[in-house]
C-alpha positions as CSV (number, residue, x, y, z in Angstrom):
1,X,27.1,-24.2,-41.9
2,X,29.2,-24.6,-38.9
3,X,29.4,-20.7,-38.3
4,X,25.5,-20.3,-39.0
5,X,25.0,-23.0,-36.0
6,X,27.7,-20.7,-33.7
7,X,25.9,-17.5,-34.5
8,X,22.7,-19.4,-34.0
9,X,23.7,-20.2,-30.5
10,X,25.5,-17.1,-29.1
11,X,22.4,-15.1,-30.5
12,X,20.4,-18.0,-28.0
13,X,23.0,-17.1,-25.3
14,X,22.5,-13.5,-25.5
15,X,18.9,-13.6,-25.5
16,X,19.1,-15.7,-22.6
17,X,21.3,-13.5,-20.4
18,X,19.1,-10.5,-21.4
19,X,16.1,-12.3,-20.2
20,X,17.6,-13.7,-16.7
21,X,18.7,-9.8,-17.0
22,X,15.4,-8.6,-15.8
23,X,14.1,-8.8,-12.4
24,X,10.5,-9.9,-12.1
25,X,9.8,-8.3,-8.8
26,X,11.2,-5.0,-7.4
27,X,12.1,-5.6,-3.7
28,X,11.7,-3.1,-1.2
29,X,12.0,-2.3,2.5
30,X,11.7,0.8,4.5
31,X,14.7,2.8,5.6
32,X,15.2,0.6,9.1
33,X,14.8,-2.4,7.3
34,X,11.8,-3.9,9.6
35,X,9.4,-3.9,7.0
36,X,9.3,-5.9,3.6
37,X,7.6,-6.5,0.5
38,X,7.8,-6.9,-3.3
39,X,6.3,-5.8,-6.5
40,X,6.0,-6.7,-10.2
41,X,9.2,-5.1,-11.5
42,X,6.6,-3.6,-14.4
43,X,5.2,-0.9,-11.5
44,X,6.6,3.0,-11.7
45,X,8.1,4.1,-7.9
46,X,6.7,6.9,-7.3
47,X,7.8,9.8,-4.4
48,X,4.9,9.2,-1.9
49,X,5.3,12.9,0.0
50,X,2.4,14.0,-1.8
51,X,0.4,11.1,-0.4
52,X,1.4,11.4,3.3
53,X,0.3,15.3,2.9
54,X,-3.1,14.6,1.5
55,X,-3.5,12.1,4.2
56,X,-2.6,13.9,6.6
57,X,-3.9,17.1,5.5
58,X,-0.5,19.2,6.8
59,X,0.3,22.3,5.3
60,X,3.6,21.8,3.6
61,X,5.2,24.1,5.2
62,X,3.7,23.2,8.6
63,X,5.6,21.6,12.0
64,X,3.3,19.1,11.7
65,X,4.2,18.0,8.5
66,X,7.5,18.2,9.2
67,X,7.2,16.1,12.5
68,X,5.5,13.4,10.0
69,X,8.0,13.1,7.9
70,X,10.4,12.5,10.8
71,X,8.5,9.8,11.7
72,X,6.8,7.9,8.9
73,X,8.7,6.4,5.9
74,X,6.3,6.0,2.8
75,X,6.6,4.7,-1.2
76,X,3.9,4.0,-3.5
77,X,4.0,1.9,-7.0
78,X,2.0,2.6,-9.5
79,X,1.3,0.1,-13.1
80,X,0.0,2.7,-15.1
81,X,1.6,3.6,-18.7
82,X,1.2,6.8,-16.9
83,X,2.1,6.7,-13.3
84,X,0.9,9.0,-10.6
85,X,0.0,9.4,-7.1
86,X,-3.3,10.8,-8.1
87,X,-4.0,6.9,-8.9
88,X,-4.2,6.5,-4.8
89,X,-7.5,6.7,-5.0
90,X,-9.1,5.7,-8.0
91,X,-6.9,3.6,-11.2
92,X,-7.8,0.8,-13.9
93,X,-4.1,-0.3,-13.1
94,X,-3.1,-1.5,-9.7
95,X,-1.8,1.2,-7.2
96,X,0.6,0.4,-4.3
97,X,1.2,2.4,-1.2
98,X,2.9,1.4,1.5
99,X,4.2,3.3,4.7
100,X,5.6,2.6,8.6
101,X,4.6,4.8,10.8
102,X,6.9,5.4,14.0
103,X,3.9,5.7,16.4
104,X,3.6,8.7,19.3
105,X,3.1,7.8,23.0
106,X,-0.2,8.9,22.5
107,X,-0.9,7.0,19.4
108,X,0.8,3.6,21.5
109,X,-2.2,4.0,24.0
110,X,-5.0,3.9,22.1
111,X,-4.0,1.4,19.4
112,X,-6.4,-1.1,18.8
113,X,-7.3,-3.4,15.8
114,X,-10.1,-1.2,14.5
115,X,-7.5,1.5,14.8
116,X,-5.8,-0.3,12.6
117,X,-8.2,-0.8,10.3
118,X,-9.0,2.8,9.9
119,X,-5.3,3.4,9.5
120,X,-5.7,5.2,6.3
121,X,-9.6,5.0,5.2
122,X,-12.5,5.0,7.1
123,X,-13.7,1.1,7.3
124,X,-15.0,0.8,10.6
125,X,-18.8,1.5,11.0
126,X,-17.8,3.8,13.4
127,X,-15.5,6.3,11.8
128,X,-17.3,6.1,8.5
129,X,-19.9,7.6,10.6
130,X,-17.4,10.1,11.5
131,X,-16.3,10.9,8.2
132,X,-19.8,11.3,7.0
133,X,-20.7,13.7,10.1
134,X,-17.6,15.4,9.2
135,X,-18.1,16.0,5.4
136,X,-21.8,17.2,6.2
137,X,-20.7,20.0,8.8
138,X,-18.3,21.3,6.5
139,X,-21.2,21.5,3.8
140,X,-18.9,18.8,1.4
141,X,-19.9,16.0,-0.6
142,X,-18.2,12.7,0.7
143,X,-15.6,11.9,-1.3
144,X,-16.4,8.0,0.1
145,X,-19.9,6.3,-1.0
146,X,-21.4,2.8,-0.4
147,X,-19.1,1.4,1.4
148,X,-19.4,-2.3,0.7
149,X,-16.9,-5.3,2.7
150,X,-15.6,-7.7,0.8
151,X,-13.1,-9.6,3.7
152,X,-11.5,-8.8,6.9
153,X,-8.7,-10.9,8.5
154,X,-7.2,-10.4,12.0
155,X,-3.4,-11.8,11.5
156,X,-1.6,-13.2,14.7
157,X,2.2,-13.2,13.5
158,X,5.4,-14.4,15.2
159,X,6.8,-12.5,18.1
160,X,3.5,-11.4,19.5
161,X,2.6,-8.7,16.0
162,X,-0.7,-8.7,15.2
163,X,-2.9,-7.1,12.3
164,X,-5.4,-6.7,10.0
165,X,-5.9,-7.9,6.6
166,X,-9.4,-6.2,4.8
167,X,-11.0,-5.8,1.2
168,X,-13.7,-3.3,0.9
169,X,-15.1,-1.5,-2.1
170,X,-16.2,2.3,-2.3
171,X,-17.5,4.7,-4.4
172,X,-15.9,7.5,-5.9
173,X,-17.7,9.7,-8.1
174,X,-18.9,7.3,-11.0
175,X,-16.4,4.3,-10.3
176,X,-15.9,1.7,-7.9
177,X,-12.9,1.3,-6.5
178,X,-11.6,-2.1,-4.4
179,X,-8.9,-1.8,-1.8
180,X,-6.7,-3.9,0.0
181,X,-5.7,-2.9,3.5
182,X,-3.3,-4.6,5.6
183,X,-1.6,-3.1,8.9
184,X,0.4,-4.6,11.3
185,X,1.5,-3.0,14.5
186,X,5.0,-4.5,15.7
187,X,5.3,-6.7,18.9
188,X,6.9,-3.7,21.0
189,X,3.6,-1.7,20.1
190,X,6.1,1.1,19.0
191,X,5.3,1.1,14.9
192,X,2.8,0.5,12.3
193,X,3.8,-0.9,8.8
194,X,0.3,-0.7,6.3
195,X,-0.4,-1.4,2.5
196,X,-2.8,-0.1,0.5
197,X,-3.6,-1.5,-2.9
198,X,-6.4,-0.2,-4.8
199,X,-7.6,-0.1,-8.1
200,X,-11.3,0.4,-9.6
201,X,-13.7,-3.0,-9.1
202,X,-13.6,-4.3,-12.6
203,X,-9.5,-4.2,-12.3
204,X,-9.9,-6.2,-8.9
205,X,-12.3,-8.8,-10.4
206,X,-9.5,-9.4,-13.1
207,X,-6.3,-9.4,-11.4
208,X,-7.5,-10.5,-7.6
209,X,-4.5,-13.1,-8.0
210,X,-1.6,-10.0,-8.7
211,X,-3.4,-8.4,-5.4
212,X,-3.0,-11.6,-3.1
213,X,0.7,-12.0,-4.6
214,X,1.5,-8.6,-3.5
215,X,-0.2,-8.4,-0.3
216,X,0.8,-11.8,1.2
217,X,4.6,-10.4,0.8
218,X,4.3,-7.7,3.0
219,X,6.1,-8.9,6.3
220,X,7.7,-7.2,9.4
221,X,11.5,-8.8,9.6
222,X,13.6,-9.6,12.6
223,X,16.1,-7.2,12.7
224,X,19.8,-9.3,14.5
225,X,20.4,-8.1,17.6
């Protein structure tokens, strides 16, 4: 009886260690360690190079691709049974990307909070009209439909940052997909850390709460020194 109630209770202990064993978040921050956030431990990392160069629309091979990659650190997460960054843009699982962009002098000047808005999609009224113009000169279907707002935030953080926080829904081909945007431009003016978390309306309307959880840990951190 005695050794049933000590195999009972290491089996306990084991099962215990195993479980305080396994992370519920996965931590991140980008290679200079400004930028922070966390996600559930169940998402897939994924290499976000194919992201930056749809984005970005750089050949490969291109100086301008490789200037970007000199200056832009990127990651993206995805919750999928099976992960991929082709879930950027349209998932019934949660997608994270997440980037910090070491702005030019040119970029520095015309900042501005739309700017930042726009930092990945078209949001503002102003460059969806641009994106539209765009699509139609080139004789493409948009890729972007019925833009609908959900919530946009301007943040005022310590140290003189400041950002953006917005929710917006779009269209692609038959499914609606939600988004969560949030950029923030450093007090020096000199980079811009944004997250994108997306996944198709109905996903959203379930899991707003694993959204908020995500996007409220996405912080710039004070570096020593």
């Amino acid at each position: 009886m005695k050794k049933t109630r000590a195999l009972i209770a290491l089996m306990v202990a084991v099962l215990m260690l195993s479980a305080c064993g396994q992370p519920e978040f996965t931590y991140v921050r980008d290679k200079a360690g400004t930028t922070y956030f966390k996600v559930p431990a169940s998402f897939t990392q994924l290499d976000a190079y194919p992201i930056e160069l749809y984005l970005s629309g750089d050949h490969p091979n291109s100086q301008a691709a490789l200037l970007r990659a000199q200056r832009v650190w990127s990651t993206a997460f995805d919750q999928s049974a099976d992960p991929s960054v082709n879930h950027l843009l349209g998932s019934t699982e949660p997608f994270v990307y997440a980037a910090v962009h070491q702005l030019t002098e040119e970029q520095r000047d015309s900042i501005s909070l739309n700017r930042l808005r726009d930092f990945i999609l078209p949001v503002t009224e102003e460059m969806r009209t641009a994106y539209l113009q765009q699509a139609l000169a080139a004789n493409q279907m948009p890729m972007f439909n019925r833009f609908e707002p959900i919530s946009d935030e301007v943040l005022s953080l310590d140290g003189g940052a400041r950002g953006v926080h917005v929710r917006f829904n779009y269209q692609i081909g038959p499914e609606v997909q939600t988004f969560d945007h949030t950029a923030i431009l450093d007090e020096k003016g000199a980079t811009v850390s944004v997250m994108l978390i997306g996944c198709q309306a109905i996903c959203y309307a379930k899991r707003a709460a694993e959204f908020d959880k995500i996007a409220s840990s996405f912080k710039l951190l004070r570096l020593p020194g």
